[in-house]
N, C-alpha and C positions, 0 to 999 in steps of 0.2 A: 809745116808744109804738109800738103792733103796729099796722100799717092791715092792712084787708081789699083784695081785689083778686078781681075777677071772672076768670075765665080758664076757656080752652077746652082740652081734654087728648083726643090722639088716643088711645085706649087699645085695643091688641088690633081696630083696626079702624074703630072704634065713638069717636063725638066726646062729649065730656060734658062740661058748662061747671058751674062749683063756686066758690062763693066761699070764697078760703082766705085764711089770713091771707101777708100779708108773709114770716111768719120759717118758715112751714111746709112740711115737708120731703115731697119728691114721695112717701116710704114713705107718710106719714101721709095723704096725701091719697086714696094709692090703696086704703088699708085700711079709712079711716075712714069715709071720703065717696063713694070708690065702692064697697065692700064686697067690696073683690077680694084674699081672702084668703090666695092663694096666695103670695104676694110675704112674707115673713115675718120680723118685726123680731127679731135677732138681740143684735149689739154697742151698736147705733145709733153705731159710730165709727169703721164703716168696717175692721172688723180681722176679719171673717166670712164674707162673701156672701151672707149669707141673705137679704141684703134686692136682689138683683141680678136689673134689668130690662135688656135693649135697649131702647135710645135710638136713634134714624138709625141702628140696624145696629150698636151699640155696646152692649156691656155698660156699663151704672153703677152705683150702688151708690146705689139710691134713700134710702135714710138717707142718706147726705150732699149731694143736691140738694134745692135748693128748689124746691116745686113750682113758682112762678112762673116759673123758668128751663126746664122743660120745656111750657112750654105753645107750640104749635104746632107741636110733634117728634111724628114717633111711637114709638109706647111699647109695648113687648110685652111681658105678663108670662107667667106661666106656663100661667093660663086663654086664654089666645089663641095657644097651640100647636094646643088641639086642632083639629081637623079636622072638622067632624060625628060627632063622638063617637068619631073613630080617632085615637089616639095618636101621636104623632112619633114619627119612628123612635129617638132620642136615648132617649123614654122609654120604648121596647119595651124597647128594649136595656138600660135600667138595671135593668129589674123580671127582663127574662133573664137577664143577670147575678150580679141577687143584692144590686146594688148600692143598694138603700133599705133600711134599718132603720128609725129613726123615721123619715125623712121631714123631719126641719126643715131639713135640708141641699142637701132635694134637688131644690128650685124652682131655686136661684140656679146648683148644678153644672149643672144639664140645660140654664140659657139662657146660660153661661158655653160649655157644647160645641155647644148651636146655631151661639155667632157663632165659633170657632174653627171649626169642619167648614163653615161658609158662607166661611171666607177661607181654608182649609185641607182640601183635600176627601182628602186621606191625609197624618192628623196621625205624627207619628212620636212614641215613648214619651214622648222627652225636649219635645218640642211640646206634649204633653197637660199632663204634670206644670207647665210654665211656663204655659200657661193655667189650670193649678187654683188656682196657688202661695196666691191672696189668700182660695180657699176653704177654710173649716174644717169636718171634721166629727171628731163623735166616736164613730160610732157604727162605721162599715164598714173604716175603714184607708180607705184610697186605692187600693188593688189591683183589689178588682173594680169601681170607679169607671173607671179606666184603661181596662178590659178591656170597660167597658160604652161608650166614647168609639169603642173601637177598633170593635168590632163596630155600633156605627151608623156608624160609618163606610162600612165596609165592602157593610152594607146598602145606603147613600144610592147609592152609588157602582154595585151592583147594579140599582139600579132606573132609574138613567139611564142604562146600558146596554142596558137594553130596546127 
């Protein structure tokens, strides 16, 4: 038997209380119930990343938590990069690059090199490629992914010089 369960979700900031069920997985709550589209269901088994948020500073892989277990974390998806409507530098970098084609790939890479360049502020090739390892795409190769990691790096790195 599935119980409901009231619960509070930091999300990108912003608090939102939902009632979900028991067995229901944080993807689905953040798609269904808050309409935050960008987070996007992929494998649902964990073998993609396309469905990958920070948690406490932490990439997860929202299809395999329950939403229940993130209530009271917070949570960033990909709509809570933006800035007042300026882009992370992660996603300047991927669109100069070269590195979106479709796009279904490219929520979970951009908050997978968020928390790498936040514990890693000059990732090295082999750094990048070991934080991509669990993401798939099929559209770009992996090379100007790399190349788009490397150069917001670079940037981030730039502007705290200042």
């Amino acid at each position: 038997m599935t119980m409901e369960k009231v619960i509070t979700l930091n999300v990108n900031g912003k608090e939102y209380t939902a009632t979900v069920r028991t067995n229901e997985t944080l993807l689905q709550v953040i798609r269904e119930k808050l309409h935050l589209t960008g987070t996007k269901y992929g494998c649902g088994i964990g073998e993609c990343s396309a469905c990958t948020v920070i948690l406490d500073g932490r990439t997860v892989l929202s299809c395999q938590m329950l939403a229940v277990s993130a209530a009271g974390k917070k949570i960033l998806t990909i709509e809570g990069l933006d800035d007042g409507g300026k882009l992370h530098p992660v996603q300047e970098a991927f669109i100069d690059e070269g590195a979106v084609q479709c796009g279904f790939c490219t929520p979970g890479m951009v908050l997978t090199a968020v928390e790498l360049l936040q514990n890693n502020s000059s990732p090295s090739s082999r750094d990048i490629k070991e934080a991509l390892r669990g993401n798939m795409c099929r559209c770009t190769g992996y090379t100007n992914i790399e190349n788009a990691i490397m150069l917001s790096a670079q940037r981030i790195m730039q502007e705290k010089d200042k």
